[in-house]
ZAMARGU-4260 file (C-alpha; in steps of 0.2 Angstrom, whole numbers, plus 5000, padded with zeros to 4 digits):
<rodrens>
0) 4930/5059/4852 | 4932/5077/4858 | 4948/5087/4852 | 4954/5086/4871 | 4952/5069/4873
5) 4966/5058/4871 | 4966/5038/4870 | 4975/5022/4873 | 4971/5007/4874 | 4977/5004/4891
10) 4978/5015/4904 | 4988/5013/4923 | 4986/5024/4937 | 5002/5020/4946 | 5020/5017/4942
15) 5022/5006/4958 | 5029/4985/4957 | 5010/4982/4953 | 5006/4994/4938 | 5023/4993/4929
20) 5022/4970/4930 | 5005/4976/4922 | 5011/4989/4911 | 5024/4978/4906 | 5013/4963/4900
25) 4998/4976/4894 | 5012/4982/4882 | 5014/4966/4871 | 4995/4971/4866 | 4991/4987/4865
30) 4996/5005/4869 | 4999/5009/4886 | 5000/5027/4895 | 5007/5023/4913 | 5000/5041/4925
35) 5011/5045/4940 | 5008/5056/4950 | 5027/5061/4954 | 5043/5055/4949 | 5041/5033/4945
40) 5053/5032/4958 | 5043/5040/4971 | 5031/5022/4978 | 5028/5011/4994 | 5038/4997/4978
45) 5054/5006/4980 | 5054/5011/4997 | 5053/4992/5000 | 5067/4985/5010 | 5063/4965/5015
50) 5059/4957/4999 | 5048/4946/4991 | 5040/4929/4999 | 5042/4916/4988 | 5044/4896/4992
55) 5063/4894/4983 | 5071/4882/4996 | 5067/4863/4994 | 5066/4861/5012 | 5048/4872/5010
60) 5033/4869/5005 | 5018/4879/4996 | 5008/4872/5009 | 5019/4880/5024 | 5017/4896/5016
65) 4997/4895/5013 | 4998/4890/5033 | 5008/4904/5037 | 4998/4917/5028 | 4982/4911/5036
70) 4988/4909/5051 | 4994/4929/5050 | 4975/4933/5041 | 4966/4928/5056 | 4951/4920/5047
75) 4948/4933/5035 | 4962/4925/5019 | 4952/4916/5008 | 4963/4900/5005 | 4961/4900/4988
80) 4966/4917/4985 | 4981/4913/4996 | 4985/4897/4986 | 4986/4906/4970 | 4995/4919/4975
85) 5009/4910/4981 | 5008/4895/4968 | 5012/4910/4956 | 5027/4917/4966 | 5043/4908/4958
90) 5036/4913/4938 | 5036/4929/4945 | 5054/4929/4952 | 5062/4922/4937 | 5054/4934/4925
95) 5061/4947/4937 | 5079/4939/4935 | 5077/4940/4915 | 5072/4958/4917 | 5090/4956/4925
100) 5088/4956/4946 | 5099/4951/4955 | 5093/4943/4972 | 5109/4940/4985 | 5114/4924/4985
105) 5124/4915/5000 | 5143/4917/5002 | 5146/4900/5012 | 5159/4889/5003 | 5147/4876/4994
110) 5133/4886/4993 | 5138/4901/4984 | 5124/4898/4970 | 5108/4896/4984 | 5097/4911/4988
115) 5102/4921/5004 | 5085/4919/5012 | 5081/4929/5026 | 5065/4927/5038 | 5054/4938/5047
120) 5040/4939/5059 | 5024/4926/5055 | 5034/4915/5043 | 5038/4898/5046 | 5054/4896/5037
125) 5067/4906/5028 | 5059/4910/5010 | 5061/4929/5009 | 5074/4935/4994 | 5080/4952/4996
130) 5094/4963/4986 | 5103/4970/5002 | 5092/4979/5010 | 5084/4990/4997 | 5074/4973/4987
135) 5060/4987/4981 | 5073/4999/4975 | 5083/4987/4963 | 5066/4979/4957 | 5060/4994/4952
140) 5077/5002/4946 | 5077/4988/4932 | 5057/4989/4929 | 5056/5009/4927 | 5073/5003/4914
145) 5064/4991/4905 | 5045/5003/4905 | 5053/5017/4898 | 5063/5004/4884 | 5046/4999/4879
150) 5039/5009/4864 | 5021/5004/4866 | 5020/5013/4885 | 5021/5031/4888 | 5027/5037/4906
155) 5021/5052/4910 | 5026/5060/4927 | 5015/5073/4938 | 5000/5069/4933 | 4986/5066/4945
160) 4972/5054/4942 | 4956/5066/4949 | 4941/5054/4946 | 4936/5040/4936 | 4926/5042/4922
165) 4911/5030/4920 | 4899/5028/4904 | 4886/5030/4918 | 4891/5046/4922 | 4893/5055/4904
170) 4876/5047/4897 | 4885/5035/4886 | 4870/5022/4883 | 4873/5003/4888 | 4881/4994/4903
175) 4889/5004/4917 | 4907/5003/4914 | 4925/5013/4916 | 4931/5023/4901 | 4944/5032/4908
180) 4950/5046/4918 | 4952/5066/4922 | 4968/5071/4924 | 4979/5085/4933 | 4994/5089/4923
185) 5002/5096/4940 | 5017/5106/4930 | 5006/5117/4919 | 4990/5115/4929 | 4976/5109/4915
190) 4965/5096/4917 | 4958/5084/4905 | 4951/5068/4901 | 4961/5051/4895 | 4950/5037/4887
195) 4954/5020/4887 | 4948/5004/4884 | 4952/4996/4901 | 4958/5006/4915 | 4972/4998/4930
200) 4969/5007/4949 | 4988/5003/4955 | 4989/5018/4965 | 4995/5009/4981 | 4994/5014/5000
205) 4986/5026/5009 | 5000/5028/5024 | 4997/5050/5023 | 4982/5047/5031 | 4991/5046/5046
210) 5003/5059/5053 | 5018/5045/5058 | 5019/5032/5044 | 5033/5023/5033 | 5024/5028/5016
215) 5033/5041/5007 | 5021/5058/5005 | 5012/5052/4987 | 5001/5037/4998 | 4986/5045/5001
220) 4973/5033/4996 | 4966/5041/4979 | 4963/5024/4970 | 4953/5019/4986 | 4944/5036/4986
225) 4941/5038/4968 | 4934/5019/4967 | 4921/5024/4982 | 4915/5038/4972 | 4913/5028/4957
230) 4903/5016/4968 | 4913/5001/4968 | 4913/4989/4984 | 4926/4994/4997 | 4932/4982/5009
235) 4941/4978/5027 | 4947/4997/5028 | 4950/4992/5046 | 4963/4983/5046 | 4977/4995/5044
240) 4997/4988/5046 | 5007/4997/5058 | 5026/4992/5055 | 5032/4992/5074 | 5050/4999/5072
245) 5050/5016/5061 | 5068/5026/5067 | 5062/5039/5081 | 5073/5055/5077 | 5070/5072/5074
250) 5079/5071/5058 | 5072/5057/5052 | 5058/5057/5041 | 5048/5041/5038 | 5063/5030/5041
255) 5060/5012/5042 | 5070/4999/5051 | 5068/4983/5041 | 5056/4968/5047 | 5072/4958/5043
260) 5081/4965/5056 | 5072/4957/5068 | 5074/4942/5058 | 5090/4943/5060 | 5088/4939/5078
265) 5087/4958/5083 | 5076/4963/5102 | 5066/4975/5107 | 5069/4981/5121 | 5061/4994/5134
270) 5070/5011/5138 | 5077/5002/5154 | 5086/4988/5143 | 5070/4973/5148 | 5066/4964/5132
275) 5048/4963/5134 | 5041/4954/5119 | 5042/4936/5128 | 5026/4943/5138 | 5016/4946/5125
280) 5017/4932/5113 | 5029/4916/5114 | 5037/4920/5096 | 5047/4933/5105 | 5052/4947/5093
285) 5048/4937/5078 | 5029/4939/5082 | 5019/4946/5068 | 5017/4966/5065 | 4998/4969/5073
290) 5006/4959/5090 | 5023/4966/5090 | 5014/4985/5086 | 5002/4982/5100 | 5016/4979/5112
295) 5023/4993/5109 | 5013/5002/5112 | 5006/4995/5128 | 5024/4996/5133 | 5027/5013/5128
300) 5008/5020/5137 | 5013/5010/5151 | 5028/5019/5157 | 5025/5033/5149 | 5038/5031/5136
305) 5041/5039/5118 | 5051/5022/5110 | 5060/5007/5112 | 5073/5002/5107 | 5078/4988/5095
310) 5095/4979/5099 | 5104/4969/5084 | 5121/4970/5094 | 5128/4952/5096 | 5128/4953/5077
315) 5148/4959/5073 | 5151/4977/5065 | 5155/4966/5047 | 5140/4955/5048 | 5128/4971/5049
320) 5138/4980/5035 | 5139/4966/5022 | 5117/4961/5026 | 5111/4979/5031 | 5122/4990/5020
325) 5110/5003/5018 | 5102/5005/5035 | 5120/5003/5040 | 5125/5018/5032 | 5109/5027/5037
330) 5110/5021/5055 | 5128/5030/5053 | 5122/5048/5047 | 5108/5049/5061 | 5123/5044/5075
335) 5119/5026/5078 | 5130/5013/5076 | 5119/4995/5072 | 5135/4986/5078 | 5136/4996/5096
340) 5120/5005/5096 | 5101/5003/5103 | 5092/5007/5087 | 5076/5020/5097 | 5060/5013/5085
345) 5041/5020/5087 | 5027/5011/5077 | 5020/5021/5062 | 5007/5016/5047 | 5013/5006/5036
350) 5001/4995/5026 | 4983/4995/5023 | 4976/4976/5020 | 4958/4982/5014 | 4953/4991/5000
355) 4944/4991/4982 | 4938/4971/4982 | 4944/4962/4968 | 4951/4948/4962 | 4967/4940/4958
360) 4965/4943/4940 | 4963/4963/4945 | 4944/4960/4939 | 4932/4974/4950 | 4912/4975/4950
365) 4914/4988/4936 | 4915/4983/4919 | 4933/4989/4911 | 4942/4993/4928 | 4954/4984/4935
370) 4965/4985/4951 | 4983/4978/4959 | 4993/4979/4972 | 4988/4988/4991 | 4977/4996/4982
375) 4966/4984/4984 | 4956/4970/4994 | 4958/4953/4983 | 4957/4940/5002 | 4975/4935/5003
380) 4980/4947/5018 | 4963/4946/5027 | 4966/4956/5043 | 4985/4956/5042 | 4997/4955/5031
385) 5011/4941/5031 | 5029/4951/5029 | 5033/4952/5012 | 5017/4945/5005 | 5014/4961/4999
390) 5026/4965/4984 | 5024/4945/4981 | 5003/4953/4976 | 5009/4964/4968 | 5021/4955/4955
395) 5006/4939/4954 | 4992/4951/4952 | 4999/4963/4939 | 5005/4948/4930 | 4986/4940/4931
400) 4978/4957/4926 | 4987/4960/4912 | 4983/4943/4906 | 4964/4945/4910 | 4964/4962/4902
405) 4974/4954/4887 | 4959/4943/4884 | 4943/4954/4885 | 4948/4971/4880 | 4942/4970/4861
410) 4926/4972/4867 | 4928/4988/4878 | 4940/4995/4864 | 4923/5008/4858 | 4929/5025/4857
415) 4919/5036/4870 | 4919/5055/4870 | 4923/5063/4886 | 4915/5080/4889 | 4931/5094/4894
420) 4931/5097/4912 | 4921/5110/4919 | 4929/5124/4929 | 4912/5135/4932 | 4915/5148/4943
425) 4928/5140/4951 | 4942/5154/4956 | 4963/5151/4962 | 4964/5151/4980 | 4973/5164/4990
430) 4967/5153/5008 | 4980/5138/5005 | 4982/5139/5023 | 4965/5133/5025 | 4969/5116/5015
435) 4984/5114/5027 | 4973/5115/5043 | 4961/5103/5038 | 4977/5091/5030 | 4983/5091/5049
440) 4965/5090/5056 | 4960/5071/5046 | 4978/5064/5052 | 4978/5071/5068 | 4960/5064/5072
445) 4964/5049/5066 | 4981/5046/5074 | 4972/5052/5090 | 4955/5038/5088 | 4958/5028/5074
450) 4976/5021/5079 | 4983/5005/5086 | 4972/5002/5099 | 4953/5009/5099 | 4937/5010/5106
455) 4917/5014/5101 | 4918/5031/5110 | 4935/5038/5100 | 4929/5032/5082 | 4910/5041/5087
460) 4921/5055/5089 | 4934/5053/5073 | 4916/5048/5062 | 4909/5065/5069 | 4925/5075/5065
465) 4929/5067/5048 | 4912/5071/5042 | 4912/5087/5046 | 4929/5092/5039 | 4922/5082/5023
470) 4909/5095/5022 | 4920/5109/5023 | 4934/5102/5009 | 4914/5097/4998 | 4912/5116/4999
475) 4932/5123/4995 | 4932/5109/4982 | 4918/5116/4972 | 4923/5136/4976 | 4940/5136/4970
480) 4950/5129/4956 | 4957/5112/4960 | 4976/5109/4966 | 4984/5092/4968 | 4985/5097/4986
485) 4965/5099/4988 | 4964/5084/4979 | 4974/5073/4990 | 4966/5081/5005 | 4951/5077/4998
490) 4955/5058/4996 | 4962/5057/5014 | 4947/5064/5020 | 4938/5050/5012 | 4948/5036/5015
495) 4949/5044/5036 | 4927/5040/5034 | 4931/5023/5026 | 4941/5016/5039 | 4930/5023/5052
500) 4917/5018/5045 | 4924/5000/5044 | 4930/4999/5061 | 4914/5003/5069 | 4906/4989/5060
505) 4917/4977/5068 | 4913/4974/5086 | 4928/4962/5089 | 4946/4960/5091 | 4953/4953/5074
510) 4971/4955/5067 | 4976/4972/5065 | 4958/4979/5072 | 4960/4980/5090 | 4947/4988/5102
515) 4948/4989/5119 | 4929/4988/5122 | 4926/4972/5112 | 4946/4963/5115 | 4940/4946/5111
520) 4938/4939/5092 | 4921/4933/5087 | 4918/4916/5082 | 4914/4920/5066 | 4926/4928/5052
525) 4913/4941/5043 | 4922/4955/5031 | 4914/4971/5032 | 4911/4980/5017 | 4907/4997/5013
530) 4898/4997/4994 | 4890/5017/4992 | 4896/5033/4984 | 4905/5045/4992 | 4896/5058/4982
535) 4899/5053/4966 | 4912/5058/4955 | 4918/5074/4952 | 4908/5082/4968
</rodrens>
C-alpha cells in the first residue's frame, strides 16, 4: 500500500436507509468507513414522509402486495424479485423497532396496539406504517444513533466519492474487480484513494437533474454516473417518478405534500374548483403517480394553468393535526391552512426506477462492488414505482447485501496499492460562473424535453444538447482543479445522456415513459439497457 492510501474492509458510499441497514450488518464483520457527501441527515431516506410497505394486517396478503407492485411495474417487475422483496419486509420492520422505532399505532378503543396503516395510490389495501408524517426522518434519526454507536464504522461527513477505482484500471493483474475509491475531502479540498475489500454504491437518486424536484440538493446521480464510467450495465434510466403534488410557492423549496394525503381521501382539483381525476383513470385520486403526474399536467397545458390544487378539507382541523402534524405546521408557515385551504401542488421529480442493475443481494457485474437502494435497477419497480416500496428496497436490500458481502469478502480482502491522484497541470478556477451556466443548461434542457410527456423530436434535441455540454465540462474537467461543484455537474451531465439515451430506445408508452409520438404500450415488456463507458474513469 502507498502512504496515502487508507483501507477497510468495507467501504459505503452513502449514509441514506440503504447504506447505514448495510453499514449496520457489514459492522458485525469487519471495518466499515460510511462516505457522505454532506451531513448523514442530508438523503431522499430522511426526507421520506409516507412510510414503508409492508404486509402487517391479517386481512393482506404477500400475494395482494406482489399483484399490486406488478400491476404498478407495467410488465417490467420481475415477480421474483418483487416476491422477495416483499416476503423480507416484516424482518426488516422489527429489526427497525429493536433499533427502537416507533411506527404509530391506532388510537380507537380496542385497537390501541394495531398499526395505524395508511394507503396510498396503486395499493390495494392499507399496509403502509408511518411515524406521523416524517417516517424517513425517525428511521434514520435512530439508524445515524445506532452507526455512530457502532465502533467498527466510521462516519465521515463531506467527503465526495469522484470515481471508482478498478484493478483494471491501475494494472493490478487478475480479474477486473472494485478496490475502492478517490475521494474529495470537501472541507480541506485533498483528494485521495480509499481501498477496500468490497465497496456498497448507496448513493441514492438523481432528482438535481431536473430544475423542479422533491430531492434535497445532494441527489445528483453520482453512483449512476460513476458505475457508467466503470463500465457497469445501466438500466431503465427512463422511467423517472414524478411525485404529482410538490407545494407550488415561492418560498417553498422542494416541498412535498405526502402521497398519503391523498390517501387519506384528499382531491385534486383544477384552479376552477373541477376534480378532474375521475376522467383520466377510474381510481380517482388514488391512481398511481405516472397517471396522476400525467393528469396534471394535461390539465395544467390545457388551460394554461401553473397548478392544481389538492383539497383534504372534509377532514376536521384535529384529524389533519394529530395525522399530518408536520405538513400541518408547514402548511401553516407558507399561509395555508390543510383544514380550510386548497393545498396549490405542481408535479416535480421525484424517483428514479432505473439505474445500475443489480440484484437483490446488491451483487453487480463487477467483482467487489455492490449496490442498494434508488441507486439501482434490481426489477422490483420495473417502469414505476409502487408508493412506498421504495424505502421497503432499501431496508430488504442493505440487509441482503450485507449478508452477501459477509459471506464472500475473504477473498477480495488483498491489499492493493492505489497510485495518489494526479492533478497535472490542472489550475483553481477563477470561471465558477461557467459551471453554473452549464448546471442550469442540463436541468433546463431536460425539464424542457426529457419531462413528463415526450416525443422523438425533443429528446434528438436534449441528446444533441447534452452531448455537447458533456464536451465542454470533458474539457473544464481536465483544465482546472476539481470542485464538488464540477463534480456533481459532471454526474448530472451524465446521468441527463443516460436517460435520453434510454428513452429514445423505447418507442412505446410504458409506466412513467410516456411519448406522445408512440402513446400505445407494446405488446412486449423489453428493458433497455445501456452497458458502455462513459469515458472511463477519471476522464
Amino acid at each position: 500500500m502507498n502512504n496515502s492510501t487508507t483501507s477497510y474492509d468495507f467501504l459505503v458510499i452513502g449514509s441514506g436507509l440503504a447504506g447505514l441497514t448495510a453499514a449496520l450488518e457489514l459492522g458485525r464483520h469487519g471495518h466499515v468507513l460510511v462516505a457522505s457527501k454532506v451531513e448523514t441527515s442530508e438523503c431522499n431516506s430522511f426526507h421520506a414522509q409516507g412510510g414503508v410497505a409492508c404486509v402487517i394486517d391479517p386481512d393482506d396478503t404477500i400475494g395482494a402486495h406482489v399483484a399490486d407492485t406488478l400491476d404498478t411495474g407495467c410488465g417490467l417487475s420481475v415477480p421474483a424479485v418483487v416476491e422477495k422483496v416483499l416476503k423480507g419486509g416484516c424482518a426488516r420492520i422489527h429489526k427497525l423497532e429493536e433499533f427502537g422505532i416507533k411506527f404509530d399505532l391506532r388510537k380507537h378503543k380496542g385497537k390501541e396496539n394495531e398499526y395505524d396503516l395508511g394507503q396510498e395510490g396503486g395499493h390495494s389495501h392499507r399496509r403502509v406504517l408511518h411515524a406521523g408524517d416524517i417516517t424517513g426522518q425517525e428511521i434514520m434519526k435512530v439508524l445515524i444513533e445506532r452507526t455512530r454507536e457502532n465502533p467498527n464504522i466510521t462516519l465521515r461527513e463531506n467527503l465526495m466519492a469522484i470515481d471508482l477505482v478498478t484493478t483494471g484500471w491501475i494494472g493490478h493483474p487478475g480479474e477486473n474487480r472494485c478496490v475502492g475509491a478517490y475521494f474529495l475531502d470537501k472541507t480541506t479540498e485533498d483528494i485521495f484513494p480509499i481501498h477496500a475489500a468490497c465497496t456498497v454504491l448507496a448513493t441514492g437518486g438523481l432528482g438535481k437533474v431536473y430544475p423542479y424536484t422533491s430531492n434535497p440538493d445532494v441527489a445528483t446521480g453520482d453512483g449512476v454516473a460513476m458505475a457508467w464510467r466503470a463500465g457497469l450495465p445501466i438500466r431503465d434510466m427512463e422511467f423517472i417518478q414524478f411525485h404529482p403534488t410538490c407545494l407550488y410557492h415561492p418560498e417553498a423549496k422542494s416541498f412535498l405534500i405526502s402521497e398519503a394525503v391523498r390517501g387519506e381521501g384528499a382531491e385534486l382539483k383544477d384552479i376552477r374548483g373541477n376534480a378532474f381525476m375521475k376522467e383520466f383513470d377510474e381510481r380517482g385520486s388514488l391512481a398511481t403517480r405516472d397517471v396522476t403526474a400525467r393528469a396534471i399536467d394535461f390539465v395544467m397545458k390545457k388551460h394554461g394553468d401553473p397548478y392544481v390544487y389538492l383539497d383534504i378539507t372534509h377532514h376536521t382541523e384535529s384529524f389533519l393535526r394529530e395525522r399530518f402534524p408536520n405538513l400541518y405546521a408547514a402548511g401553516l408557515n407558507f399561509g395555508i391552512d390543510m383544514a380550510t385551504d386548497l393545498i396549490p401542488v405542481v408535479p416535480a421529480a421525484h424517483y428514479s426506477c432505473g439505474g445500475v442493475v443489480a440484484e437483490v443481494d446488491g451483487t453487480t457485474a463487477l467483482p467487489g462492488l455492490y449496490a442498494c437502494g434508488e441507486v439501482t435497477s434490481t426489477g422490483l419497480h420495473g417502469a414505476n414505482r409502487l408508493a412506498s416500496n421504495s424505502l421497503l428496497e432499501a431496508l430488504v436490500c442493505g440487509h441482503e447485501t450485507a449478508l452477501e458481502i459477509s459471506k464472500v469478502w475473504k477473498q477480495f480482502d488483498e491489499k492493493v496499492s492505489i497510485p495518489d491522484w494526479k492533478y497535472g497541470e490542472a489550475v483553481s478556477s477563477d470561471e465558477a460562473v461557467v459551471v453554473e451556466h452549464n448546471w442550469n443548461e442540463v436541468r433546463t434542457a431536460m425539464w424542457d424535453y426529457v419531462g413528463i410527456v415526450r416525443t422523438d423530436r425533443r429528446l434528438a434535441r436534449a441528446r444533441s444538447r447534452i452531448r455537447n455540454l458533456r464536451q465542454e465540462i470533458k474539457q473544464y474537467y481536465g483544465d482546472y482543479l476539481v470542485t464538488s461543484d464540477l463534480l456533481e455537474l459532471r454526474n448530472i451531465a451524465d446521468v441527463a445522456e443516460l436517460i435520453i439515451r434510454s428513452a429514445e430506445q423505447r418507442k412505446e408508452s410504458r409506466g412513467l415513459h410516456y411519448m406522445a409520438d408512440h402513446p400505445e404500450q407494446s405488446a412486449e415488456a423489453v428493458d433497455s439497457v445501456i452497458h458502455d463507458k462513459a469515458g472511463g474513469p477519471l476522464t
